[in-house]
Backbone as numpy.savetxt, mean C-alpha at the origin, in Angstrom:
# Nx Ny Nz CAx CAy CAz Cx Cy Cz
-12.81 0.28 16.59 -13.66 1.47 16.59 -12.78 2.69 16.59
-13.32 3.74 15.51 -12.38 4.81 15.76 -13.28 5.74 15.10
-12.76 7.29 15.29 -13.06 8.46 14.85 -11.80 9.33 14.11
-12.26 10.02 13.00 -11.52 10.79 12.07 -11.23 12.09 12.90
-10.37 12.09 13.61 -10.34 13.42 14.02 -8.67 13.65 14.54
-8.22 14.96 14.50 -7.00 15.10 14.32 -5.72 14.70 15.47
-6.46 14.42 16.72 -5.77 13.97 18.19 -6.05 12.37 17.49
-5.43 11.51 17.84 -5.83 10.08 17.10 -6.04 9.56 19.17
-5.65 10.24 20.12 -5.63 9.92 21.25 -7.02 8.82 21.69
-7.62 10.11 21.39 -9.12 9.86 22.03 -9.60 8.44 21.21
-9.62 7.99 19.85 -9.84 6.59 19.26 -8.82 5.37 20.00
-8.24 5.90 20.17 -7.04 4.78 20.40 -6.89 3.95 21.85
-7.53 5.35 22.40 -8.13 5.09 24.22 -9.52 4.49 23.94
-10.26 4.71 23.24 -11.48 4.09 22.85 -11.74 2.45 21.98
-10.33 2.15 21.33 -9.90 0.64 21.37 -9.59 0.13 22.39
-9.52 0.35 23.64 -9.06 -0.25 24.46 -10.13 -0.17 25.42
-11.32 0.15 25.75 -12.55 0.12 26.37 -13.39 -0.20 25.78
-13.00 -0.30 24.22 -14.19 -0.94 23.61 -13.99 -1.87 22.85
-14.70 -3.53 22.22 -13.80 -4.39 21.63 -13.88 -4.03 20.63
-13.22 -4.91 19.26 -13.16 -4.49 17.88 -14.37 -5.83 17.86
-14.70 -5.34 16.30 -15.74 -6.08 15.76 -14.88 -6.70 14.20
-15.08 -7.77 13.85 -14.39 -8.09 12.46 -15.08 -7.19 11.68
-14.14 -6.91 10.68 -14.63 -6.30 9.37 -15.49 -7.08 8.17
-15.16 -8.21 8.35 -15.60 -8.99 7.36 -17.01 -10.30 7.66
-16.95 -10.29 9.44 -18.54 -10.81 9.38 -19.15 -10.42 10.71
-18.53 -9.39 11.11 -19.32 -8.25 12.59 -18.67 -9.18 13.78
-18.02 -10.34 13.73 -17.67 -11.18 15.41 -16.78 -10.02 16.12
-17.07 -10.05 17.49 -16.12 -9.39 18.49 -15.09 -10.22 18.75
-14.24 -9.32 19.00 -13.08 -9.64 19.63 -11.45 -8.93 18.72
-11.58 -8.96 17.35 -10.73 -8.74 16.66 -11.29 -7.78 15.36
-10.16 -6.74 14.91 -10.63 -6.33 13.72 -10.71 -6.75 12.04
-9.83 -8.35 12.07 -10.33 -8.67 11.66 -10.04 -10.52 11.95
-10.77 -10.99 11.66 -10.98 -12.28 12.30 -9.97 -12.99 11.33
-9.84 -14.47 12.13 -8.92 -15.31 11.03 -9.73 -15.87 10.31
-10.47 -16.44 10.42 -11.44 -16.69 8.87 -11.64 -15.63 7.69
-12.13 -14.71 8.25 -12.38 -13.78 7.25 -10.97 -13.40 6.48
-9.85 -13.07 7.34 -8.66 -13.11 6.74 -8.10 -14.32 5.76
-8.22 -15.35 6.35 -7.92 -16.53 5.58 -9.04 -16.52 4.02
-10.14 -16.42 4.41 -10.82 -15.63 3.25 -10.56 -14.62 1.73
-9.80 -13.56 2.49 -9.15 -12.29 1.69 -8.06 -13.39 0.78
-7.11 -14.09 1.41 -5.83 -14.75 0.97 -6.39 -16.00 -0.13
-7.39 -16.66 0.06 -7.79 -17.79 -0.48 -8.45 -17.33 -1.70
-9.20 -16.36 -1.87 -9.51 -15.75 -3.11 -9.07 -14.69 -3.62
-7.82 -14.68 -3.16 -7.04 -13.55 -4.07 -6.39 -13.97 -5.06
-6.27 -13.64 -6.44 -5.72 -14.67 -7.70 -5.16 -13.29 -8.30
-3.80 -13.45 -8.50 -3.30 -11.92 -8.86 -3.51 -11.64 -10.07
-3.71 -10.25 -10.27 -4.39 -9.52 -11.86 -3.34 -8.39 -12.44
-3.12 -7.78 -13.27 -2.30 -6.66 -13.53 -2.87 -5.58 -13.47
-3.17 -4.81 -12.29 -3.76 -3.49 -12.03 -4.40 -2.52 -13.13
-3.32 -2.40 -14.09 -3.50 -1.41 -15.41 -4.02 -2.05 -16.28
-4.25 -3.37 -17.01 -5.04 -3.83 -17.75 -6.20 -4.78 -17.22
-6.16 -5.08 -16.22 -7.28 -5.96 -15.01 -6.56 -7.57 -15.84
-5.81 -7.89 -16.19 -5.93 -9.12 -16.86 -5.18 -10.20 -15.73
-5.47 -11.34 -15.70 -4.99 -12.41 -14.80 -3.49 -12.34 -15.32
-2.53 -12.39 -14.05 -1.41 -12.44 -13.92 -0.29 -12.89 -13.11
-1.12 -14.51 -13.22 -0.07 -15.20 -12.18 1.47 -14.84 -11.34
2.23 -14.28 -12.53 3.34 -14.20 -12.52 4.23 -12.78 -11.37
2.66 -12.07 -11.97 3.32 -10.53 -11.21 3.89 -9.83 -12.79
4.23 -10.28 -13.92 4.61 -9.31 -14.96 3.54 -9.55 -16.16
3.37 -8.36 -16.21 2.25 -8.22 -17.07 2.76 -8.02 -18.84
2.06 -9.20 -19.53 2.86 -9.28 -20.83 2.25 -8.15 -21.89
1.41 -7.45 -21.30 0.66 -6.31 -22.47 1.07 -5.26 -21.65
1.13 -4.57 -20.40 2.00 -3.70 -19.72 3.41 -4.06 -19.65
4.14 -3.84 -20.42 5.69 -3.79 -19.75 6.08 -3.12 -19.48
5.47 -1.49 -19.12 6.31 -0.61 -18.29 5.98 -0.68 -17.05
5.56 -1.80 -16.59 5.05 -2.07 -14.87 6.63 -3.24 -14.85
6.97 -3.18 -13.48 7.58 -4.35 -13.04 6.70 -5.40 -12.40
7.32 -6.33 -11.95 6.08 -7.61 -11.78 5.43 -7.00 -10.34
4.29 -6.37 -10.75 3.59 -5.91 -9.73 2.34 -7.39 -8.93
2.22 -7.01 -7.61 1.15 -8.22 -6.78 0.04 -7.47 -5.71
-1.35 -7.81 -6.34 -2.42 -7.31 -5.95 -3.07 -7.92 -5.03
-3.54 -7.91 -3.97 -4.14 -8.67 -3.25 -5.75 -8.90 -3.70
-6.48 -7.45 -3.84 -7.73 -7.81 -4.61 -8.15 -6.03 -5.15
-9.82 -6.57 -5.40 -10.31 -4.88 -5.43 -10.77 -3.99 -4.44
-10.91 -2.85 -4.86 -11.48 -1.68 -3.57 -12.43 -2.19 -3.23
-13.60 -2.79 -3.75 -14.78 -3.31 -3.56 -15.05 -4.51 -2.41
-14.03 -4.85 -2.76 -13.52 -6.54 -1.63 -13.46 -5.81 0.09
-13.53 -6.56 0.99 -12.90 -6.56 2.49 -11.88 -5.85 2.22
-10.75 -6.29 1.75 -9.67 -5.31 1.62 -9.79 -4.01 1.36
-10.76 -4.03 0.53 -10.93 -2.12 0.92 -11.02 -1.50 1.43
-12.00 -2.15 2.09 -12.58 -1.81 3.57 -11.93 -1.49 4.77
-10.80 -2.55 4.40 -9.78 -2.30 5.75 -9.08 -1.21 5.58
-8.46 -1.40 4.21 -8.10 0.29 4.06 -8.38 1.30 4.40
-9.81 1.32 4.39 -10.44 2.77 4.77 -10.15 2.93 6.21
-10.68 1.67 6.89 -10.86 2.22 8.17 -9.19 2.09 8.83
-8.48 1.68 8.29 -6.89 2.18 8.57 -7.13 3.39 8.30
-7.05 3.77 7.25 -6.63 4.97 6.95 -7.18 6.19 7.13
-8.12 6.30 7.24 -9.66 7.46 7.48 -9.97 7.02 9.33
-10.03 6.26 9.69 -10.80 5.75 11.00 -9.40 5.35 12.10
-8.57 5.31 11.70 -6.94 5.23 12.50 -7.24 3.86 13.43
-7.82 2.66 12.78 -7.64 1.45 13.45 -6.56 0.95 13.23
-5.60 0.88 13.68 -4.20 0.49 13.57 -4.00 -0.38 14.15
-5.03 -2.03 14.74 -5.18 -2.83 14.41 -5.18 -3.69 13.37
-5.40 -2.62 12.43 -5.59 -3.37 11.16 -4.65 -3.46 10.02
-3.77 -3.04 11.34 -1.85 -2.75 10.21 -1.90 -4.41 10.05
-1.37 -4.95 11.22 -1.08 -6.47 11.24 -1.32 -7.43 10.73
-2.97 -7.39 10.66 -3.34 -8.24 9.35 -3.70 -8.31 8.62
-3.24 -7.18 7.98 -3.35 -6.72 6.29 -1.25 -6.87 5.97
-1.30 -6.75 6.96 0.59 -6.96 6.28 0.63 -8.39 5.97
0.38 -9.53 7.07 -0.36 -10.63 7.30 -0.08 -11.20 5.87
-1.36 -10.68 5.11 -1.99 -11.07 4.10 -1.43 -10.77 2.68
-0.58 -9.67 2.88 0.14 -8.79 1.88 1.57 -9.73 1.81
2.10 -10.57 3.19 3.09 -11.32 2.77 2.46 -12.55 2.28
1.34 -12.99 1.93 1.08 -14.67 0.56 1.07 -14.03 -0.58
0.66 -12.61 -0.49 0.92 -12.19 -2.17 2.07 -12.22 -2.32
3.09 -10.99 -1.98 4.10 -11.07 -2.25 5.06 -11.92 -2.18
5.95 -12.35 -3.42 7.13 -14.04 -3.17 8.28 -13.54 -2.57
9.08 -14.49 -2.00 9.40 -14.73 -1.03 10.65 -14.05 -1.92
11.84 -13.36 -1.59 13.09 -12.61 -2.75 14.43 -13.01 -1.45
15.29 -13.74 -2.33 17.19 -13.29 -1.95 17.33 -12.56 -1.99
18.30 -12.31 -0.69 19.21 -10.85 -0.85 18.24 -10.34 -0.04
18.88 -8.67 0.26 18.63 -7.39 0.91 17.37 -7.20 -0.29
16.46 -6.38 0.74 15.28 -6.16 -0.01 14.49 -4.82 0.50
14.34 -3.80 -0.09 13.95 -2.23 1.00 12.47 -2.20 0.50
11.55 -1.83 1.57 10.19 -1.82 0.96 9.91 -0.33 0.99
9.51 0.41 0.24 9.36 1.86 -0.16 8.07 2.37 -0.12
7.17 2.48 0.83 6.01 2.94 0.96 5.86 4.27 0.12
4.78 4.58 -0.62 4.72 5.68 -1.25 4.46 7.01 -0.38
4.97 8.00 -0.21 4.54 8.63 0.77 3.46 9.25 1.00
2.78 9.54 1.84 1.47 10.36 2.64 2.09 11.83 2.55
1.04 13.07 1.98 1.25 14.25 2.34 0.93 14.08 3.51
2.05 15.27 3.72 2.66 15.36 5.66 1.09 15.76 6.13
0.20 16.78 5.00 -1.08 17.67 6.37 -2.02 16.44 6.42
-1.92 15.21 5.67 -2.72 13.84 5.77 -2.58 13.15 6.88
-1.42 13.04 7.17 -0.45 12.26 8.31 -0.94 13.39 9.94
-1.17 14.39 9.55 -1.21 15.24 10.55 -2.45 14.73 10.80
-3.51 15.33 9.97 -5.18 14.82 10.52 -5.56 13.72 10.90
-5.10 12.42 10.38 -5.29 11.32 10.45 -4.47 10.68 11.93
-3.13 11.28 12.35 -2.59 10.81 13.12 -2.23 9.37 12.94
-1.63 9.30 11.69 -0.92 8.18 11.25 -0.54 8.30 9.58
0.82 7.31 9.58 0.86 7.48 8.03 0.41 5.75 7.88
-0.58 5.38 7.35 -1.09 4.07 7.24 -0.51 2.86 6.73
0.60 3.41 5.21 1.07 3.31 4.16 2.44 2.66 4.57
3.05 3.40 5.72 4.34 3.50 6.35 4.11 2.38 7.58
2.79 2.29 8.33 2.45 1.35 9.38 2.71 -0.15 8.61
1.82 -0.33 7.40 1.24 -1.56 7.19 2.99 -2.28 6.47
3.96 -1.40 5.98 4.95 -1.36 5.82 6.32 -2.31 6.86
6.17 -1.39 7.39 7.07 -2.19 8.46 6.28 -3.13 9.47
5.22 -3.32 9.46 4.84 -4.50 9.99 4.87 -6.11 8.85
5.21 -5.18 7.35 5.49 -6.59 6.78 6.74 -6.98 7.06
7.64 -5.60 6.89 9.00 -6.11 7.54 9.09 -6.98 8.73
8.85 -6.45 9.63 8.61 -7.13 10.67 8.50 -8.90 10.38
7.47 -9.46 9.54 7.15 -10.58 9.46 8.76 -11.16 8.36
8.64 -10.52 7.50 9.45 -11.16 6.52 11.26 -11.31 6.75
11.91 -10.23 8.02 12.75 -11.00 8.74 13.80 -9.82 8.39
15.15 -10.11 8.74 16.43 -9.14 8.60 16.31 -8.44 7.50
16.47 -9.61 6.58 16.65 -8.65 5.30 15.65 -7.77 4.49
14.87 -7.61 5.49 13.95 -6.36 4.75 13.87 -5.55 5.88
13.75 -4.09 5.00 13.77 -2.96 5.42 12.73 -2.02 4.79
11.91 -0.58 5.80 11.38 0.11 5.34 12.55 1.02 4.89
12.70 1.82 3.77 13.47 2.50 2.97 12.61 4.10 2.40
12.78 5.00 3.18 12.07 5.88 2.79 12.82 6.45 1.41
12.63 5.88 0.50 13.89 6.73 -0.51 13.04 7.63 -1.47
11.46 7.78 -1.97 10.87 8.64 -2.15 10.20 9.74 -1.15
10.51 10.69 -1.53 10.02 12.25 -0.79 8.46 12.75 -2.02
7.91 12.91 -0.72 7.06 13.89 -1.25 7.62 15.60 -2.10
6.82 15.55 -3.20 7.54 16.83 -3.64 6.71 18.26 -3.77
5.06 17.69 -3.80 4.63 18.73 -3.50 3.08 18.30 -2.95
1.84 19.01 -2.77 1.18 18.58 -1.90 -0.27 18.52 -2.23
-0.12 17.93 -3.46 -1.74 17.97 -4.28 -2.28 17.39 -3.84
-3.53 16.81 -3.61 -4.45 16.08 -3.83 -5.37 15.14 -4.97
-4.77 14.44 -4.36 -5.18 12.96 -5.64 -6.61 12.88 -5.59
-7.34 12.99 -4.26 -8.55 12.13 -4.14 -9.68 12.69 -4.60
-10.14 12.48 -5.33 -11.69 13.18 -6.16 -11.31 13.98 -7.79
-9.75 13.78 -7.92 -9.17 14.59 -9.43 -9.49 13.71 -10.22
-9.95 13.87 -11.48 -9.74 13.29 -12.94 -8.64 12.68 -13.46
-8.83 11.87 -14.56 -7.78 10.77 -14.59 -6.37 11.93 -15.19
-7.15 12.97 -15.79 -5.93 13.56 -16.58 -5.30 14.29 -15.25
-6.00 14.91 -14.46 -4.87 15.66 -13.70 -4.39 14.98 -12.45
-4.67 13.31 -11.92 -3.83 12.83 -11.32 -2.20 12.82 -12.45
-2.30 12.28 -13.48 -1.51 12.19 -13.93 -0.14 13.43 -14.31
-0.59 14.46 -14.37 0.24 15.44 -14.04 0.42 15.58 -13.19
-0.44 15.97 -12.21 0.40 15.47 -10.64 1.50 14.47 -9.65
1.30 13.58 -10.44 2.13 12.74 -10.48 3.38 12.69 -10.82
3.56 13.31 -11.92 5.00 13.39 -12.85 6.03 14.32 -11.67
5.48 15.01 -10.79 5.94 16.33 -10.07 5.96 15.67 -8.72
5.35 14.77 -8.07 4.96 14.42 -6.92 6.03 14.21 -6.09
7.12 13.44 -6.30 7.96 12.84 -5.68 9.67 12.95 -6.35
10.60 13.13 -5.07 12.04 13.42 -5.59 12.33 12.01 -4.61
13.75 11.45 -5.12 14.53 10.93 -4.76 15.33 11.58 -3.17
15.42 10.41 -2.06 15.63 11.14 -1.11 17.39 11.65 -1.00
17.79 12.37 -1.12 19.40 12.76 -1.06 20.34 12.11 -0.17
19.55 12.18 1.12 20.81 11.26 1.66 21.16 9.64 2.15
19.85 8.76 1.06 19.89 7.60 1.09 20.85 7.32 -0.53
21.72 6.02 -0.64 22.07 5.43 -1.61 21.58 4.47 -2.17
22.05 4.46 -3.36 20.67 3.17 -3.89 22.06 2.28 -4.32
21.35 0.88 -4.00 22.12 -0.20 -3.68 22.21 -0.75 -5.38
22.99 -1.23 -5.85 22.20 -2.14 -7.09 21.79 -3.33 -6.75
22.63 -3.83 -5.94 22.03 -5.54 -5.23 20.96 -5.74 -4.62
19.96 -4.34 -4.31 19.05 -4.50 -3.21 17.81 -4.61 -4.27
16.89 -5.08 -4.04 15.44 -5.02 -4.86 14.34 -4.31 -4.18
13.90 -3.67 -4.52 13.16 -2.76 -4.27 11.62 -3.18 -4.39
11.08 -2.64 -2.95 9.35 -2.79 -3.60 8.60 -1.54 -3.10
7.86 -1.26 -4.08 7.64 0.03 -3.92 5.85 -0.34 -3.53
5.53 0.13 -2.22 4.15 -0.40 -1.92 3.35 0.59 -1.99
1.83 0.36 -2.02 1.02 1.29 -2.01 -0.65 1.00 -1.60
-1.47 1.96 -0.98 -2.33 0.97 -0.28 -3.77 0.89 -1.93
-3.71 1.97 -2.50 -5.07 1.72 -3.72 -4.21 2.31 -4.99
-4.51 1.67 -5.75 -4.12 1.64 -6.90 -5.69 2.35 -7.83
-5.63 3.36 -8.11 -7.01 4.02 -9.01 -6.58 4.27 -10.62
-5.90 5.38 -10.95 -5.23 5.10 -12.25 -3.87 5.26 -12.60
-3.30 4.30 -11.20 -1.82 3.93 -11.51 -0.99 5.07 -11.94
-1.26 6.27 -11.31 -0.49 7.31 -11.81 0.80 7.66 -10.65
0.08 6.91 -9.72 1.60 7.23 -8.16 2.80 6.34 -8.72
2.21 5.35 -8.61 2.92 4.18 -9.00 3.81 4.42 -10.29
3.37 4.71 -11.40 3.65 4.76 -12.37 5.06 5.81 -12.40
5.10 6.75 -11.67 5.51 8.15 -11.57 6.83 7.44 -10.70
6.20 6.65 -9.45 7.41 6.24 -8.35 8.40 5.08 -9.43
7.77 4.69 -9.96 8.74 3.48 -10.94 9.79 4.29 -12.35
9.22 5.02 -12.72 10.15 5.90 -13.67 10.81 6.43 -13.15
10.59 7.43 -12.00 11.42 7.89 -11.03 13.17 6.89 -10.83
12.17 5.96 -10.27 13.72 4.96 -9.49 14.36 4.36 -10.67
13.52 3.96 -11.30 14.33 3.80 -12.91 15.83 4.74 -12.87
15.18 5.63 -13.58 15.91 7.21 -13.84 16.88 7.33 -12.80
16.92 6.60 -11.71 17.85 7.32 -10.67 19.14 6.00 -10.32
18.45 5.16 -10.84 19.74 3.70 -11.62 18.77 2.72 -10.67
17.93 2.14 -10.01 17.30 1.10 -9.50 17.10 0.28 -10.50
17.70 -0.83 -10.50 17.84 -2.08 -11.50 16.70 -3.52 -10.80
16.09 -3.87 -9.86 15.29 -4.72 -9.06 14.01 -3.86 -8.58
12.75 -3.79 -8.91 11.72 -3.24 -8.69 10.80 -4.26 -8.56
9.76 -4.32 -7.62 8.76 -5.31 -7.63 7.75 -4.15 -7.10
6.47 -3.84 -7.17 4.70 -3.55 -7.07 4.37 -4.11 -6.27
4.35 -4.01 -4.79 2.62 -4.50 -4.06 1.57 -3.20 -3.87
-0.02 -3.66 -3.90 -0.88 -2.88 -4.04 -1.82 -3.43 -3.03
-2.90 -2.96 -2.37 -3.51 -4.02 -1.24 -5.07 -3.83 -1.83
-5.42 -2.85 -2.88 -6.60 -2.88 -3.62 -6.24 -2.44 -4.71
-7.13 -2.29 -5.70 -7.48 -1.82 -7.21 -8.60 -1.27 -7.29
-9.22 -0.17 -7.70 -10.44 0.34 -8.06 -10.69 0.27 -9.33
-11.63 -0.44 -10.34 -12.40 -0.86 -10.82 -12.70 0.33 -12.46
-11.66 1.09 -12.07 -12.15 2.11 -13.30 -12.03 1.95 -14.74
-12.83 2.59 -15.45 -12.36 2.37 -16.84 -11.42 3.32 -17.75
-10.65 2.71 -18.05 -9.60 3.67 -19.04 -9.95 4.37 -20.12
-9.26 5.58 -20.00 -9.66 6.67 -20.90 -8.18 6.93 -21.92
């Protein structure tokens, strides 16, 4: 249980006097239950975000300017859901097992591996009293062991707003959004995954991958934890 409001105090004291309810079939006790979770994982069959087409593999053979990106499902699904109320409702319960779930998508990689959350404008992070993006992040680290790391190596660059814009002016926004951070180095041995919690018209994403391109990142992998359903223009 939580409220949108800019102290995240008062929700957070209010998880703890009050129980959580699953997201996915109302039981108390947890926000989201292991069935219902085991649920999310069992019918998730990975797709290529930008063309919706089935994509076992993670590389999409009609997109090749994506690296082998891995979807868990759509906005429409539970998983959306959780999103929201992470992200809008500051249940931060619901970091854990959505990371959980985010490690059967994603395969298992050798070597050093940095996970790159896309960043949250800072006045988002302020109201919300959390960066969601950055939570659900290092709690995959967390699971997946030494060799992964959260890697902040994209910066925010300026402070638009994505949510409610048209497909054309996310996309300019985008091109501008994000710099390379200056005083991190980029490894060539390390593989990179650049995460993100909704994927709408792939314009963050798109922008964060040319970016690291351009800046010599040779190992890139895509996780996404929804897709929204839109049609291309």
């Amino acid at each position: 249980m939580g409220f949108n409001v800019n102290n995240t105090t008062f929700p957070n004291l209010l998880d703890l006097l009050f129980p959580h309810y699953c997201r996915g079939c109302g039981a108390l006790g947890s926000p989201l239950c292991r069935r219902c979770k085991n649920d999310i994982i069992f019918s998730s069959s990975n797709f290529c975000p930008n063309c919706k087409d089935f994509c076992p593999s993670g590389k999409c053979t009609k997109c090749s300017f994506l690296p082998p990106t891995f979807v868990v499902g759509n906005r429409t699904d539970l998983i959306g859901k959780l999103v929201y109320d992470l992200k809008f409702y500051s249940v931060r319960a619901l970091a854990e097992p959505m990371a959980e779930i985010l490690d059967t998508v994603v395969p298992k990689i050798g070597g050093d591996v940095a996970i790159i959350p896309l960043p949250t404008i800072r006045s988002h992070v302020r109201q919300r009293g959390l960066d969601h993006t950055n939570i659900i992040a290092r709690h995959f680290s967390k699971i997946r062991g030494d060799k992964y790391s959260v890697v902040h190596l994209l910066c925010r660059n300026n402070h638009t707003i994505q949510v409610g814009a048209d497909r054309e002016t996310r996309l300019k926004q985008a091109d501008s959004a994000y710099y390379i951070n200056p005083k991190l180095a980029i490894d060539s041995d390390t593989t990179y995954i650049v995460f993100d919690d909704i994927w709408t018209t792939g314009a963050s994403i798109k922008a964060a991958v040319k970016l690291l391109k351009s800046a010599g990142v040779k190992k890139i992998l895509v996780a996404i934890l929804a897709v929204s359903r839109v049609d291309k223009k």
